[in-house]
VOTI-447433 format. One line per field, with one value per atom (N, C-alpha, C, O): atom name; chain; residue number from 0; residue in three letters; z, x, y. Coordinates in pm, whole numbers, plus 50000, padded with zeros to 5 digits. Layout:
atom	[CA, ...]
kette	[A, ...]
nr	[NUM, ...]
rest	[ALA, ...]
zz	[Z, ...]
xx	[X, ...]
yy	[Y, ...]
//
This chain:
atom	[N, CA, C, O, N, CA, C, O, N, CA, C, O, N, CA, C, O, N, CA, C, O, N, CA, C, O, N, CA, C, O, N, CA, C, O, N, CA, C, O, N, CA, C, O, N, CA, C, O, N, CA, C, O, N, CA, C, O, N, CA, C, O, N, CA, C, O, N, CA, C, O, N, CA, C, O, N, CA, C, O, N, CA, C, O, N, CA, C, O, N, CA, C, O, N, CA, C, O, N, CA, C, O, N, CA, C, O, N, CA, C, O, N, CA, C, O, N, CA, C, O, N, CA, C, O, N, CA, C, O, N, CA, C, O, N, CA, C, O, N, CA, C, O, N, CA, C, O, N, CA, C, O, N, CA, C, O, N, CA, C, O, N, CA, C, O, N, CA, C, O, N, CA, C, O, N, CA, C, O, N, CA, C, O, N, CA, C, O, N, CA, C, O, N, CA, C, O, N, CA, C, O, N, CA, C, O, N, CA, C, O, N, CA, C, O, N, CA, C, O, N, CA, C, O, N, CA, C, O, N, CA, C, O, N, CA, C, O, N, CA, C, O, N, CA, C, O, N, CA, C, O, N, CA, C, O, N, CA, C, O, N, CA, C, O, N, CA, C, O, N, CA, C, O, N, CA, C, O, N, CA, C, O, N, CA, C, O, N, CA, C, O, N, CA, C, O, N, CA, C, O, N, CA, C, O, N, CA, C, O, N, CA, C, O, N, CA, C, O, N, CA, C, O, N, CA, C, O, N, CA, C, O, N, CA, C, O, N, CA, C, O, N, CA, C, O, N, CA, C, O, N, CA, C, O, N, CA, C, O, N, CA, C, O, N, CA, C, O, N, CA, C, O, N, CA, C, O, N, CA, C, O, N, CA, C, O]
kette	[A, A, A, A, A, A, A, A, A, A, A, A, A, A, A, A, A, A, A, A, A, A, A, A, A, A, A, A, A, A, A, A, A, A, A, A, A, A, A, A, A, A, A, A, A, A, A, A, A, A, A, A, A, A, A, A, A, A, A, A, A, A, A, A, A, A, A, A, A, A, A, A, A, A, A, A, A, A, A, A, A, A, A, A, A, A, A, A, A, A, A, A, A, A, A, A, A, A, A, A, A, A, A, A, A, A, A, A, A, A, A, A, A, A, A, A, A, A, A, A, A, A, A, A, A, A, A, A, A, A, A, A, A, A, A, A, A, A, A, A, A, A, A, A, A, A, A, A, A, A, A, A, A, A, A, A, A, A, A, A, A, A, A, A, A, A, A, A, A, A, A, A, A, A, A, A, A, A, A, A, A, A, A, A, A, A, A, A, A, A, A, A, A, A, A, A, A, A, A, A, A, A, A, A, A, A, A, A, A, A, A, A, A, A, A, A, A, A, A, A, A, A, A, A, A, A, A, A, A, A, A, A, A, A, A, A, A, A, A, A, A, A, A, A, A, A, A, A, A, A, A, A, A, A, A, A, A, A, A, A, A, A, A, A, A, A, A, A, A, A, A, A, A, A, A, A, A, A, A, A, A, A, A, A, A, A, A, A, A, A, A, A, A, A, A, A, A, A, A, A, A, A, A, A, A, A, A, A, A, A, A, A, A, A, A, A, A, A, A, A, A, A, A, A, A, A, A, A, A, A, A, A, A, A, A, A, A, A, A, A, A, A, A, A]
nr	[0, 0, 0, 0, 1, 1, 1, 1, 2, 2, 2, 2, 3, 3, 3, 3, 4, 4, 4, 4, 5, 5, 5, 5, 6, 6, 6, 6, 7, 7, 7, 7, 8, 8, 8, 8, 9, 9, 9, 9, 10, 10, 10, 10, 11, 11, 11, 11, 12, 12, 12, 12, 13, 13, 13, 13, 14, 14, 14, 14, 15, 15, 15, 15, 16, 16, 16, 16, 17, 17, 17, 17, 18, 18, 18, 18, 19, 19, 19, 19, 20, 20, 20, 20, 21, 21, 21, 21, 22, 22, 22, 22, 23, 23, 23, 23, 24, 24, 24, 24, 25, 25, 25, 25, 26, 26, 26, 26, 27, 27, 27, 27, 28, 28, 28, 28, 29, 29, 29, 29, 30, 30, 30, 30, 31, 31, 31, 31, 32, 32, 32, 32, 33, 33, 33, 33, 34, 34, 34, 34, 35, 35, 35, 35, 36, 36, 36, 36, 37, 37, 37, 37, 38, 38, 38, 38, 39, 39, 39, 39, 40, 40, 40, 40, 41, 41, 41, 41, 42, 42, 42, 42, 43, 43, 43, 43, 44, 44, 44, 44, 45, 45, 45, 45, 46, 46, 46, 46, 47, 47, 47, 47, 48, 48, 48, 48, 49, 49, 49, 49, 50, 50, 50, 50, 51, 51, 51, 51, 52, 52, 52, 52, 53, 53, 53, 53, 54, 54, 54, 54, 55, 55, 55, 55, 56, 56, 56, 56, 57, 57, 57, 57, 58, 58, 58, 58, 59, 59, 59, 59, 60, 60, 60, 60, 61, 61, 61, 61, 62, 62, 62, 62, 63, 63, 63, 63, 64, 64, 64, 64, 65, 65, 65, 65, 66, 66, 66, 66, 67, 67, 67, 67, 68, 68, 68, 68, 69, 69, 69, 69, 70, 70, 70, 70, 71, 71, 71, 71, 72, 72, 72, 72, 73, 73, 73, 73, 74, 74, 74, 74, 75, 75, 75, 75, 76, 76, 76, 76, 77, 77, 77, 77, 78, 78, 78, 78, 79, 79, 79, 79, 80, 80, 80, 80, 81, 81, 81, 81, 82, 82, 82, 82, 83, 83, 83, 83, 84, 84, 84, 84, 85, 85, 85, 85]
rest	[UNK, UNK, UNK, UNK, UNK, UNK, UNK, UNK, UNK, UNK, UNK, UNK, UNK, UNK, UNK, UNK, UNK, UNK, UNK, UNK, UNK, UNK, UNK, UNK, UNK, UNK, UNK, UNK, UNK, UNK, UNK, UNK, UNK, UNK, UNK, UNK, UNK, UNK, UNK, UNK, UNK, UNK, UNK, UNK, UNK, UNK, UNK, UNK, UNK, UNK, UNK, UNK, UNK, UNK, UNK, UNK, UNK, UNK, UNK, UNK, UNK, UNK, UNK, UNK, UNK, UNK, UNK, UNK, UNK, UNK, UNK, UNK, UNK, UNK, UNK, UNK, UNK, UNK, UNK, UNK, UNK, UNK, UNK, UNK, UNK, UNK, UNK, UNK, UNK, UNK, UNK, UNK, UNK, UNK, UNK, UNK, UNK, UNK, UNK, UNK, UNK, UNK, UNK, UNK, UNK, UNK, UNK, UNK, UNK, UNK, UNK, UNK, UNK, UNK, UNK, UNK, UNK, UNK, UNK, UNK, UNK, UNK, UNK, UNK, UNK, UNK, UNK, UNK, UNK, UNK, UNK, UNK, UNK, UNK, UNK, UNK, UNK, UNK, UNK, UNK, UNK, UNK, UNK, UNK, UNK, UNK, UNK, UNK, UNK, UNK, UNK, UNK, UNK, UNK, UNK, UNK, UNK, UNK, UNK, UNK, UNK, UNK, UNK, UNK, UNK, UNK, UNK, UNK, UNK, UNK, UNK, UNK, UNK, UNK, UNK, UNK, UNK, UNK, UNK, UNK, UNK, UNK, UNK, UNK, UNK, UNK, UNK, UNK, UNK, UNK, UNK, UNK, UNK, UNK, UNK, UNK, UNK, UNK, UNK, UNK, UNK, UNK, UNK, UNK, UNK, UNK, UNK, UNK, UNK, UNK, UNK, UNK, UNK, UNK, UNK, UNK, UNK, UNK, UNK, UNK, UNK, UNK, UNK, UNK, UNK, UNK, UNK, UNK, UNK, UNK, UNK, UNK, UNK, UNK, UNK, UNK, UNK, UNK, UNK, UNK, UNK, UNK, UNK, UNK, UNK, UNK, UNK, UNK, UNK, UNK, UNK, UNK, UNK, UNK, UNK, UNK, UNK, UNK, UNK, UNK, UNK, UNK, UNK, UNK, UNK, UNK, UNK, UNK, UNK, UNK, UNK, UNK, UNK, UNK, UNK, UNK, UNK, UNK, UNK, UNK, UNK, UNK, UNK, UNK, UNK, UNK, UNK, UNK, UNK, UNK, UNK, UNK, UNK, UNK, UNK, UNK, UNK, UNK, UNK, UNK, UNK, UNK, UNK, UNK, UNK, UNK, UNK, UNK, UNK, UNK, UNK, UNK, UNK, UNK, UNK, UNK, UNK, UNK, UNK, UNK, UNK, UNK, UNK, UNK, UNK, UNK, UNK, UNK, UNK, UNK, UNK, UNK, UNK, UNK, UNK, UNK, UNK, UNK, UNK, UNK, UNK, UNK, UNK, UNK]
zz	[18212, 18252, 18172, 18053, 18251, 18192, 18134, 18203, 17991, 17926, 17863, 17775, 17899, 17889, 18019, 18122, 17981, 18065, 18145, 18253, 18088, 18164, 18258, 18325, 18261, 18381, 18460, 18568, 18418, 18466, 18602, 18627, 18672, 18832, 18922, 18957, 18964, 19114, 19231, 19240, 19337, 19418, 19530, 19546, 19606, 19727, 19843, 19840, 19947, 20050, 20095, 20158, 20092, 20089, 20046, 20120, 19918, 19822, 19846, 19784, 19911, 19917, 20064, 20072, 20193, 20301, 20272, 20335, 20178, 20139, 20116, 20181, 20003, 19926, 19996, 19966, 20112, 20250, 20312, 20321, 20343, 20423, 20385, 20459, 20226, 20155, 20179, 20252, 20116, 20147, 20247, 20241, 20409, 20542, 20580, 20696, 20475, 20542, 20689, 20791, 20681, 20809, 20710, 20587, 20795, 20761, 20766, 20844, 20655, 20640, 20756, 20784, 20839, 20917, 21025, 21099, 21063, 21188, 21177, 21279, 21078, 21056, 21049, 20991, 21117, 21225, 21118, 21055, 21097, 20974, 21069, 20995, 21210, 21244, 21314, 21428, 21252, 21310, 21229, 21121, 21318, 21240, 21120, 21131, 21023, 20982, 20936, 20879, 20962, 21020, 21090, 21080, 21233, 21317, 21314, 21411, 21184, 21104, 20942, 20842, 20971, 20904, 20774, 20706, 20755, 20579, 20628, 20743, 20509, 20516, 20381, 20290, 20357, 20230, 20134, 20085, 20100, 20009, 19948, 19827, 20073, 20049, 20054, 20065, 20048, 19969, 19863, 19793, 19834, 19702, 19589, 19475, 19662, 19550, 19553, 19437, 19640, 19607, 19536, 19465, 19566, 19462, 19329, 19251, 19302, 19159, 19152, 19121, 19172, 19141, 19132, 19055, 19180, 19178, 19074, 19001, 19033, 18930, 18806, 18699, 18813, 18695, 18615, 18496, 18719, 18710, 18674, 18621, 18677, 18608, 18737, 18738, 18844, 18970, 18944, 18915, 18961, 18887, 19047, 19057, 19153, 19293, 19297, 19262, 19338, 19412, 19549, 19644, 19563, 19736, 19826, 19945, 19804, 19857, 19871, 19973, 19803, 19861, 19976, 20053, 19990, 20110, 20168, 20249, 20200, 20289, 20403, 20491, 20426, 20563, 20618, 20727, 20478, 20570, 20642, 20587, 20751, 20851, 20843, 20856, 20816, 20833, 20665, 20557, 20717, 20638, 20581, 20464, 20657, 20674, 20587, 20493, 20669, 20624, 20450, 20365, 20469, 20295, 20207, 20100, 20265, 20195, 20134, 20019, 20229, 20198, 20101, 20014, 20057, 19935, 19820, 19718, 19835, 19736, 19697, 19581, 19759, 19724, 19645, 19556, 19721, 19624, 19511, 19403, 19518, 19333, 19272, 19167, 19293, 19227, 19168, 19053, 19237, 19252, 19133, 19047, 19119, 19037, 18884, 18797, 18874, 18711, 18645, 18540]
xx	[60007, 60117, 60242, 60237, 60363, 60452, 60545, 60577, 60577, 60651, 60800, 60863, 60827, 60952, 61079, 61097, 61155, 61228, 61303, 61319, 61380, 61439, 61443, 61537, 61249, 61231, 61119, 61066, 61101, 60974, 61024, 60966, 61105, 61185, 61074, 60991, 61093, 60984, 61073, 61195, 60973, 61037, 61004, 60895, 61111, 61116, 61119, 61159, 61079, 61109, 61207, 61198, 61379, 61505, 61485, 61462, 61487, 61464, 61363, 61387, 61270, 61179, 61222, 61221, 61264, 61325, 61467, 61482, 61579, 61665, 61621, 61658, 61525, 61496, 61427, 61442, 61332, 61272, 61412, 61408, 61498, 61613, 61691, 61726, 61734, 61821, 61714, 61759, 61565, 61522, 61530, 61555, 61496, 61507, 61637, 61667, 61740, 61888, 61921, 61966, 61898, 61886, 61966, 61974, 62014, 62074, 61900, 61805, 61934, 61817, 61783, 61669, 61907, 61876, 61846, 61767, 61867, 61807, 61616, 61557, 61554, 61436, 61396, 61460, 61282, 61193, 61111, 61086, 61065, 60923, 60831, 60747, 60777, 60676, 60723, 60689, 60780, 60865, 60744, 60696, 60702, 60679, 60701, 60770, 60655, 60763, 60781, 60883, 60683, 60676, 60717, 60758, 60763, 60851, 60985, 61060, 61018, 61160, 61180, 61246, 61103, 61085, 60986, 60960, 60941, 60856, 60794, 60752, 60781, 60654, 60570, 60611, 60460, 60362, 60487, 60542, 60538, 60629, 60727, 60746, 60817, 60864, 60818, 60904, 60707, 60613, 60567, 60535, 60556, 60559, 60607, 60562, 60770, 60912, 60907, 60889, 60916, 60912, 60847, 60881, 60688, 60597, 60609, 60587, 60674, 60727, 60817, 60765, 60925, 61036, 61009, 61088, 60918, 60801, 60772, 60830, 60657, 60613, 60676, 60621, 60800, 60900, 60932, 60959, 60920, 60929, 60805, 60802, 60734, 60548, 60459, 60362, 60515, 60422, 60250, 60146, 60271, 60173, 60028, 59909, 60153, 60090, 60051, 60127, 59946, 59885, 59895, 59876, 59924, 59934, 59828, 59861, 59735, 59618, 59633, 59570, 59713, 59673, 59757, 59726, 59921, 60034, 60008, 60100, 59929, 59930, 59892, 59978, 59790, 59748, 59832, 59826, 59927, 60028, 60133, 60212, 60130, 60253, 60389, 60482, 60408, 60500, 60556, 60500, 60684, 60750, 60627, 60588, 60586, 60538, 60362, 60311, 60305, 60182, 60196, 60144, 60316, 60304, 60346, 60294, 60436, 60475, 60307, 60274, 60253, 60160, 60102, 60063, 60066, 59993, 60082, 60034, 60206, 60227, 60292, 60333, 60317, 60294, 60165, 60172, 60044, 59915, 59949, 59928, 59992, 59984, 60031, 59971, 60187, 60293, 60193, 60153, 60151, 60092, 59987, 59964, 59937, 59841, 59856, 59768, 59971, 60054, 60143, 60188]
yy	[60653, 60567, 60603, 60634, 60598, 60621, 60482, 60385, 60502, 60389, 60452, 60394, 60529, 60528, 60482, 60548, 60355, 60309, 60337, 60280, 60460, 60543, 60622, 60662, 60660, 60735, 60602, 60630, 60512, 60420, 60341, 60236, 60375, 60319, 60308, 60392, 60140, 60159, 60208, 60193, 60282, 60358, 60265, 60210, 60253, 60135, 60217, 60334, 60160, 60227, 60258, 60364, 60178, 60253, 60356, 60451, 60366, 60490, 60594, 60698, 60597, 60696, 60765, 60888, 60672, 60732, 60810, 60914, 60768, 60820, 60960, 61057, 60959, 61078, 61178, 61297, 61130, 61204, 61271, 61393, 61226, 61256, 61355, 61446, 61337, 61418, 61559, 61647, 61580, 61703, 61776, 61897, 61677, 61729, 61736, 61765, 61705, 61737, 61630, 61681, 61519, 61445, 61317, 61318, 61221, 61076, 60984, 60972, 60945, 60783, 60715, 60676, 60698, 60548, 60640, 60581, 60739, 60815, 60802, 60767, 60827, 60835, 60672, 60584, 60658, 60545, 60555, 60658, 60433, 60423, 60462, 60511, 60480, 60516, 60674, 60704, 60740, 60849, 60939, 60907, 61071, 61177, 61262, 61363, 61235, 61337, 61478, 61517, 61549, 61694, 61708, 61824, 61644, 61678, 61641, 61640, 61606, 61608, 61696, 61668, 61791, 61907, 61905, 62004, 61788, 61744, 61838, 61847, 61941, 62025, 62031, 61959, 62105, 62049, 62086, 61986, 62202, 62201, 62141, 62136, 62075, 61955, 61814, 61727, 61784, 61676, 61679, 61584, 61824, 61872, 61872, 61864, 61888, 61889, 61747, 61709, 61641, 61468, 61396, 61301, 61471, 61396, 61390, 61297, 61571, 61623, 61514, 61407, 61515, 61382, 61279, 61224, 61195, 61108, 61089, 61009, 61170, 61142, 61168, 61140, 61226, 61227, 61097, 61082, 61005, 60823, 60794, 60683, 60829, 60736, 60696, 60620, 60766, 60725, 60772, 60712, 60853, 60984, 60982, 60954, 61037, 61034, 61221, 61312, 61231, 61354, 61400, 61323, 61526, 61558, 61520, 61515, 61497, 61479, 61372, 61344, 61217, 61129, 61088, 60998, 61195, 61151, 61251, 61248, 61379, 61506, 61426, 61423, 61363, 61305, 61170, 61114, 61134, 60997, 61075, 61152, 61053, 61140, 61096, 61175, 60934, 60822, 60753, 60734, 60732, 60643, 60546, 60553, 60476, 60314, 60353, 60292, 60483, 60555, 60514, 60442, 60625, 60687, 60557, 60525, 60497, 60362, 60283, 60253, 60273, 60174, 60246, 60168, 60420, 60464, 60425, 60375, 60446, 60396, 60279, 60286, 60166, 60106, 60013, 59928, 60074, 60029, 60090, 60035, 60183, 60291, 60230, 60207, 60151, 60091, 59986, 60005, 59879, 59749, 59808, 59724, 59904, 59950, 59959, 59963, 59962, 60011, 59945, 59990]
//
């Protein structure tokens, strides 16, 4: 667990669709919580680079547990349990 304050931020779903968007080069509010999002370019690599940023904050999420959430709403719910967890 991470205890330093500075990087210890919960990540909200504003914030995590923002941060989906900025990678795929797309606007936030265009992307649908039940929207694909491989077919708005997320690819493993760039789930990759997020999770890294992620867990820069104390999430301390693995690809394996968002590779199979396709969705905003999917991936939300992993982590939000993670959050709820720590």
């Amino acid at each position: 667990m991470n205890t330093n304050p500075a990087t210890s931020a919960a990540l909200t779903l504003d914030t995590m669709r923002a941060e989906i968007a900025r990678i795929i080069h797309e606007s936030p509010q265009d992307i649908g919580l039940d929207d694909n999002l491989m077919d708005w370019g997320l690819d493993s690599l760039r789930l990759l680079n997020l999770i890294t940023e992620w867990n820069r904050t104390g999430l301390q999420l693995d690809i394996s547990e968002l590779a199979g959430q396709l969705t905003l709403n999917a991936m939300w719910q992993v982590i939000s349990k993670r959050q709820a967890r720590t």
